[in-house]
C-alpha positions in Angstrom: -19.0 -15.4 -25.2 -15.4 -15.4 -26.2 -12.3 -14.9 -23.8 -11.3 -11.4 -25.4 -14.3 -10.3 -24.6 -14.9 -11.3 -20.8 -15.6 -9.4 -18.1 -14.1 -10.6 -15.4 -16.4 -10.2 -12.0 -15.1 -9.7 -8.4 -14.9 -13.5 -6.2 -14.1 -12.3 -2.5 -15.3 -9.6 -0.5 -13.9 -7.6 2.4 -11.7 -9.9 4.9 -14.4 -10.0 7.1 -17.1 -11.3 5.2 -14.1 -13.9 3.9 -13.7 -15.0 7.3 -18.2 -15.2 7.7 -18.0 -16.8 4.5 -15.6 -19.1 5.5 -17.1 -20.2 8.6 -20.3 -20.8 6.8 -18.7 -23.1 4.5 -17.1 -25.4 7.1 -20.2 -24.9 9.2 -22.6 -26.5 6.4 -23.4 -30.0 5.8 -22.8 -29.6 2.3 -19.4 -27.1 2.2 -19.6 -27.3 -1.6 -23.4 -26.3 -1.9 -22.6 -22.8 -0.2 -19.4 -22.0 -2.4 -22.2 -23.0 -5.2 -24.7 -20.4 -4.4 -21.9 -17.8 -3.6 -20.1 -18.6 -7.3 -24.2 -18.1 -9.0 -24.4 -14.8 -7.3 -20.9 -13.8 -9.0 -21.7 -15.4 -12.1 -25.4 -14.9 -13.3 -26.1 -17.9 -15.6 -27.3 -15.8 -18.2 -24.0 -14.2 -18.9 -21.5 -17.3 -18.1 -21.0 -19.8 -15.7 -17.9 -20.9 -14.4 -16.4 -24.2 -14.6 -17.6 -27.7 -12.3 -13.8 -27.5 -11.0 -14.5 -24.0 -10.0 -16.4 -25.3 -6.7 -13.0 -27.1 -5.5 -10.7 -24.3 -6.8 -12.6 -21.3 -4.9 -12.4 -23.7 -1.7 -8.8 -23.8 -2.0 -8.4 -20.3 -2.5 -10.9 -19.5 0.3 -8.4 -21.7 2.9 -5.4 -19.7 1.5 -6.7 -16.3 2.3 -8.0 -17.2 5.0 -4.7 -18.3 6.4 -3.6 -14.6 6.2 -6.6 -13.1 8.0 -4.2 -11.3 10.4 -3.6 -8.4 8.5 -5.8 -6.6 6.0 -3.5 -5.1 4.0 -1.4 -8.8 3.7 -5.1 -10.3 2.8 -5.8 -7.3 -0.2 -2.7 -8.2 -2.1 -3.5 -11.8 -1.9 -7.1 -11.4 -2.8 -6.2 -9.4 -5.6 -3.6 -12.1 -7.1 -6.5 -14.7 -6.5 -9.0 -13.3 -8.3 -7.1 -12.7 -11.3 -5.6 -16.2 -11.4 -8.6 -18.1 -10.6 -10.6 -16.4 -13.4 -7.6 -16.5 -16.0 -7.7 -20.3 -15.3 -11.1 -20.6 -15.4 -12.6 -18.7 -18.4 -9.0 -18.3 -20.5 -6.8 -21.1 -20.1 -10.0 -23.5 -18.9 -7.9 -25.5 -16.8 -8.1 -26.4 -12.3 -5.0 -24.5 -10.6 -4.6 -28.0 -10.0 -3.1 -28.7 -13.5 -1.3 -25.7 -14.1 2.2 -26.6 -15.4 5.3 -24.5 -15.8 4.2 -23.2 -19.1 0.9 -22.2 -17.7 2.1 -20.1 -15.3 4.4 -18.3 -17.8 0.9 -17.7 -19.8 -0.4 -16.1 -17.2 2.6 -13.7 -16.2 2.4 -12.8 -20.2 -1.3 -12.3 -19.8 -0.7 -10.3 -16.9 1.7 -7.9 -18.6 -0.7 -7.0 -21.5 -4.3 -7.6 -20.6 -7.2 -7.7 -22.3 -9.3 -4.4 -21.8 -12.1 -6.0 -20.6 -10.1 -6.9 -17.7 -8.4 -3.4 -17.4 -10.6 -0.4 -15.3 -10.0 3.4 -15.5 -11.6 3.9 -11.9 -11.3 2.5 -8.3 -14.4 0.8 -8.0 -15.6 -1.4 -4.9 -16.2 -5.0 -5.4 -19.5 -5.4 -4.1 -22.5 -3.3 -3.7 -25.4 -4.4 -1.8 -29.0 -4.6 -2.1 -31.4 -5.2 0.4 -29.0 -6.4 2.8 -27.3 -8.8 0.2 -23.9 -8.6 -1.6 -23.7 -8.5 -5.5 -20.9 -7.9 -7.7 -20.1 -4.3 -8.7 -20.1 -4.2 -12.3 -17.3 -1.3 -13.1 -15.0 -3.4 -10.9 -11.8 -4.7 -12.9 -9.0 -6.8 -11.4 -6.1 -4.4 -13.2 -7.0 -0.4 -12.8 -5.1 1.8 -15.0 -3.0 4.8 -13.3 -1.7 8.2 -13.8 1.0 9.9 -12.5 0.7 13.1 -10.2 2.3 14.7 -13.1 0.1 13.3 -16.3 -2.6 14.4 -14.3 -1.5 18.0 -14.0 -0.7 17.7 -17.4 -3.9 16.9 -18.2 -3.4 13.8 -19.7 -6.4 11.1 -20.0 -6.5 7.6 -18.2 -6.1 5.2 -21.6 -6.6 1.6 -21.1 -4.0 0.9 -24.4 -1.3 2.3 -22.6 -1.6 0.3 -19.6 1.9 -1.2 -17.9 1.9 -4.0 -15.2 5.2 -3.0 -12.8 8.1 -4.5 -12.4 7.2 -4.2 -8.5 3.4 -5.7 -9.1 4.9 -8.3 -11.2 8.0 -9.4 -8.3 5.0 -9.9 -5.4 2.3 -11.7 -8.3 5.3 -14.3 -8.1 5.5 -14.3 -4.2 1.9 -14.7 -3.9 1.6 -17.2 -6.6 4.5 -19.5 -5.1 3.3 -19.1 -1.3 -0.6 -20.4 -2.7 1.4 -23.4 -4.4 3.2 -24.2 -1.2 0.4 -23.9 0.6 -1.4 -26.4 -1.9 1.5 -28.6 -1.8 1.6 -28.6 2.1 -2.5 -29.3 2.0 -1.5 -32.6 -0.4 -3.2 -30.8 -3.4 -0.3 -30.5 -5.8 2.7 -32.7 -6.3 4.9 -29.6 -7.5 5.2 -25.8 -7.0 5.2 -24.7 -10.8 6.5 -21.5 -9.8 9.6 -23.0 -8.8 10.0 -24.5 -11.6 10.2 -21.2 -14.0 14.3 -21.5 -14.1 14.5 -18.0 -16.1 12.0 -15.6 -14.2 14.8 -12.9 -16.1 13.1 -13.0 -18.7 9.8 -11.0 -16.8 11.8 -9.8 -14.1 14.7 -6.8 -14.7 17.5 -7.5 -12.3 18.1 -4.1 -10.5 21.6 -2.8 -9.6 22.4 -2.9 -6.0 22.2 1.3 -5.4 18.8 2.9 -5.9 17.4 6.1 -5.7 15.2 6.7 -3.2 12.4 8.9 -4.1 12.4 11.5 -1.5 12.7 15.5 -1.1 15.5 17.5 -0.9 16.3 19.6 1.9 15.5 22.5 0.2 11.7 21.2 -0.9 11.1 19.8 3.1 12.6 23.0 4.3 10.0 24.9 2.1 7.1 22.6 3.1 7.1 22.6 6.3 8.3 26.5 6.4 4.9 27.2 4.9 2.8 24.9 6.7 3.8 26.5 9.9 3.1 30.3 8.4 -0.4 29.3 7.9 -0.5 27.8 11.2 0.5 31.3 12.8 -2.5 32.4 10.7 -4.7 29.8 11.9 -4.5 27.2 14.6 -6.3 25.0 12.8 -3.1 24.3 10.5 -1.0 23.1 13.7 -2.7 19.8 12.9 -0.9 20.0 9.3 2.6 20.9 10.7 2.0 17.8 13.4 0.4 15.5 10.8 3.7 16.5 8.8 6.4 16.2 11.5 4.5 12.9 12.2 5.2 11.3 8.4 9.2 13.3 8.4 10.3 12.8 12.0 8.4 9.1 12.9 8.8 7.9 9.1 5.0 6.9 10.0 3.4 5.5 7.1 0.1 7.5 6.0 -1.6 4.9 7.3 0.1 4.9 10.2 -2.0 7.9 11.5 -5.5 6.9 11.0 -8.0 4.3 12.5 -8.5 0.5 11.0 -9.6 -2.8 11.8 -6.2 -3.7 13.7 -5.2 -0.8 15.5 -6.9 2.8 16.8 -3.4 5.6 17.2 -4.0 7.3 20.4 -1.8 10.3 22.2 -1.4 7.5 25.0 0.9 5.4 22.1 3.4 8.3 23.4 4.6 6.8 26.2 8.0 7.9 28.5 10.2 4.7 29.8 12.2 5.1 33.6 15.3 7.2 31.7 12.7 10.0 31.0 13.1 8.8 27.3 10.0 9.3 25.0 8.6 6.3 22.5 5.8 6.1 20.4 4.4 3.2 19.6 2.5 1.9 16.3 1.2 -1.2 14.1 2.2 -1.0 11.0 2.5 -3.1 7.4 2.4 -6.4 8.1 0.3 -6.2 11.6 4.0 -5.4 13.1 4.0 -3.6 16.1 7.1 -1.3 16.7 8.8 1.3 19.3 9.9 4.6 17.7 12.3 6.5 19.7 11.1 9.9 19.8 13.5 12.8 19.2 13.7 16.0 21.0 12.5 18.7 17.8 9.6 15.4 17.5 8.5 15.7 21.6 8.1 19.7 20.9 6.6 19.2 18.2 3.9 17.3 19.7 3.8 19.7 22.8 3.3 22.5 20.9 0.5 20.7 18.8 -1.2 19.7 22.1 -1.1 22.9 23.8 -2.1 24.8 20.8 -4.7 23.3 19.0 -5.8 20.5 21.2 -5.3 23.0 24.4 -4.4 19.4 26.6 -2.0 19.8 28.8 2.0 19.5 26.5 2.2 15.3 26.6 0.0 12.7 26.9 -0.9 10.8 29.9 -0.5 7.0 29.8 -3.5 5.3 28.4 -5.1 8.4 26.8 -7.6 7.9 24.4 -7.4 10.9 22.6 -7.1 10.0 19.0 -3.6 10.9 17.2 -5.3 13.0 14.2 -8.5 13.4 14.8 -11.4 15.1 12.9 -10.4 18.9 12.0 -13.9 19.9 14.1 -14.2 17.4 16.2 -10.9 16.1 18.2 -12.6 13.0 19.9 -13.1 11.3 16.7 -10.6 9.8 15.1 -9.5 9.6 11.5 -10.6 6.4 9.3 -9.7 7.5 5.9 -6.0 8.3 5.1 -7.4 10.4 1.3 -8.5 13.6 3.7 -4.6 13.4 4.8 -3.3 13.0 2.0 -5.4 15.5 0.1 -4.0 18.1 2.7 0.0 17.1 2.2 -0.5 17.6 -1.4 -2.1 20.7 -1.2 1.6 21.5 1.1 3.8 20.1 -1.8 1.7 22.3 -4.3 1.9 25.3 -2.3 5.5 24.8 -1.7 6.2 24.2 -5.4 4.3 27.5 -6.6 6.5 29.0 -3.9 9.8 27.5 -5.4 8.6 28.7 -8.6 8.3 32.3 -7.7 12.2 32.1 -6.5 13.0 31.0 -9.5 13.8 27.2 -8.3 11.8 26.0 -11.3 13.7 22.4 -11.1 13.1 22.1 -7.5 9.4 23.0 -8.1 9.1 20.8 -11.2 10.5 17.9 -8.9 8.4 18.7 -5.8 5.2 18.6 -7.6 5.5 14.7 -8.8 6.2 13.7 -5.0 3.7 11.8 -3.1 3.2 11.4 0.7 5.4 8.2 1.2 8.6 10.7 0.3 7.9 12.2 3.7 9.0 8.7 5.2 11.8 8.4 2.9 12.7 11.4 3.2 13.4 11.1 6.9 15.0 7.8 7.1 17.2 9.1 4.6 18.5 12.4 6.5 18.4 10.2 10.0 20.7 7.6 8.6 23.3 9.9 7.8 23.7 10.3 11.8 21.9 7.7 13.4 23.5 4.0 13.4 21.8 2.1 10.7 20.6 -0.2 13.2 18.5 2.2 15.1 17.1 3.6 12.1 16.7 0.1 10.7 14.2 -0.9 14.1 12.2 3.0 13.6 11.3 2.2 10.5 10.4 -1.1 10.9 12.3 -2.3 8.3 12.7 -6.1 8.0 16.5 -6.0 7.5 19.5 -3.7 7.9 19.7 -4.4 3.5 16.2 -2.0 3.4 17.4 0.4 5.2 21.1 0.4 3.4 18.7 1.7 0.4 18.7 5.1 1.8 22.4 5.4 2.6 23.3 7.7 -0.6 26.9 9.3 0.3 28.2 6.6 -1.9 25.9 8.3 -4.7 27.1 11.5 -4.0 30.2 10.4 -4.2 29.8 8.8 -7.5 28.1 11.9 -9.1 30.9 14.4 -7.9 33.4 12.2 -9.2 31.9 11.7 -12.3 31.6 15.7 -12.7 35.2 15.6 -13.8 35.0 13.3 -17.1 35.6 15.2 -19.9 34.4 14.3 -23.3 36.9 15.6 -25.3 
């Protein structure tokens, strides 16, 4: 089997059959034995066998993600960046991460950028499927996964594996991840060198931005529509006072999507509202990065949650402390919380669609056009960027749960307007 034409096969599971797989290793009398058997599971003999430095490598990586165990979503990136550089060094460039060099890492990062498409998938597919109780690799899994647009998709436009583009985002956290596993090596007395470090022109993959940016977000007009609609229906029907809240959650919290639902690291629960000895109210939440943070919870936000509580909950207008009721729950069933942010989002786009046929029939064909290429994360941009406009940075800054006051600078864009209305005056000739 040649390298063009390998299929690459998924290496690590969910985090917490990592962390059991983990354990097992150190618990064995033979640690390398078990990473054996694991590796022939992934790799049938018949097709290819990997490497004899493939036993140490996986160890290595297996200590690295384990390291980041804390948070699920922190571990999926880094699992992902493993996978693909373990198996590039294994099967294409047939070398231990050990003696990767400079140059080797720029291979990789030019590998990366156009792939083979063996290695590219057109689906979301899970890495493992089981049988009988047992794990096995899933074989329509592939470590890149081609992408469509909201827009190519309405378009009607087919998922095509030649036309496949690795970000400029995707490619600026590869090289976090990459460096942080060679520190990590280094700090284990693995490597002598991070080769990462050593790439002196990372210009030359990465495009240095300017320092304003456009935040992808709706107008006031397209939020105005949205949640204008949302909250006819739910005059209709009650049932669609859990959109309005679900919306006025992701707009007036700047809650991430998943934010609202139930995972391994955190159940939201009406008693997250809580009300400090000044009468003020606070939510409070877990986000990206397993950080918890306070929300201060405005006035139009409180109502809204009153109203949602009294009218399609019928519980009393705000939560008692500790309550377990969950924040969305099931549409039919209100003790049981959501686990799957794709029913949410589902029902927002549905909003933006409905809104944007609606702007259409005015005749606000660009603000339809734009509105129907948003995605749910706009919500949370959307109200970051009106709140910063009135709120000190700061405050907004600590909300969001943005690392640094420079994030939230991002949405500041009355310098932009500025620019734009000045530039209006340039003549031509």
């Amino acid at each position: 089997m040649t390298n063009k034409f390998y299929v690459p096969t998924p290496i690590f599971n969910t985090l917490d059959e990592v962390m059991a797989q983990y354990k097992a290793v150190y618990a064995h009398a033979n640690p390398h034995l078990v990473i054996e058997q694991w590796l022939t599971r992934c790799f049938p003999p018949k097709k290819i066998s990997p490497p004899l430095f493939a036993v140490p490598d996986y160890k290595m990586a297996l200590n690295f993600l384990y390291s980041y165990r804390g948070s699920a979503d922190t571990f999926s990136a880094y699992r992902r960046e493993m996978e693909r550089f373990l198996q590039w060094s294994w099967f294409v460039q047939k070398k231990s991460i050990l003696d990767h060099k400079r140059e080797d890492i720029e291979s990789f990062i030019e590998f990366c950028l156009k792939p083979p498409k063996s290695w590219i998938g057109l689906k979301k597919a899970t890495r493992f499927k089981k049988l009988d109780g047992v794990s096995y690799p899933n074989p329509e899994w592939r470590p890149f996964e081609a992408h469509l647009t909201k827009k190519d998709h309405k378009d009607g436009l087919e998922l095509n594996k030649a036309t496949y583009q690795f970000s400029q985002p995707a490619l600026k956290v590869m090289f976090g991840i990459l460096s942080s596993f060679y520190n990590f090596l280094l700090q284990e007395g693995n490597v002598q060198a991070n080769p990462i470090v050593l790439i002196r022109q990372k210009s030359k993959f990465i495009r240095k931005q300017t320092k304003t940016q456009i935040v992808r977000r709706l107008s006031n007009q397209q939020w105005e529509t949205v949640i204008h609609l949302a909250k006819e229906q739910a005059q209709r029907d009650r049932h669609h006072e859990r959109t309005v809240f679900i919306l006025s959650c992701l707009y007036g919290m700047y809650l991430r999507i998943s934010e609202l639902v139930e995972n391994s690291r955190w159940m939201p629960t009406m008693g997250d509202f809580f009300k400090d000895s000044e009468n003020n109210w606070w939510f409070k939440t877990v986000g990206k990065g397993n950080k918890e943070r306070q929300i201060a919870v405005s006035d139009a936000m409180l109502s809204a949650l009153r109203h949602y509580r009294e009218t399609h909950l019928r519980l009393p207008p705000t939560p008692m402390p500790n309550e377990q009721t969950p924040l969305i729950s099931h549409l039919k069933n209100p003790h049981k919380p959501m686990t799957s942010v794709r029913p949410i989002r589902v029902l927002v786009q549905e909003c933006f669609d409905q809104a944007a046929s609606h702007l259409e029939k005015q005749g606000n064909h660009e603000e339809a056009v734009a509105l129907r290429v948003a995605t749910v994360h706009w919500l949370r941009h959307t109200g970051i960027s009106e709140d910063v406009k009135h709120r000190p940075r700061e405050h907004v800054r600590d909300d969001a749960g943005h690392s640094s006051s420079a994030i939230t600078d991002r949405y500041i864009d009355i310098e932009l307007r500025e620019r734009a209305k000045s530039a209006k005056k340039k003549v031509i000739v």
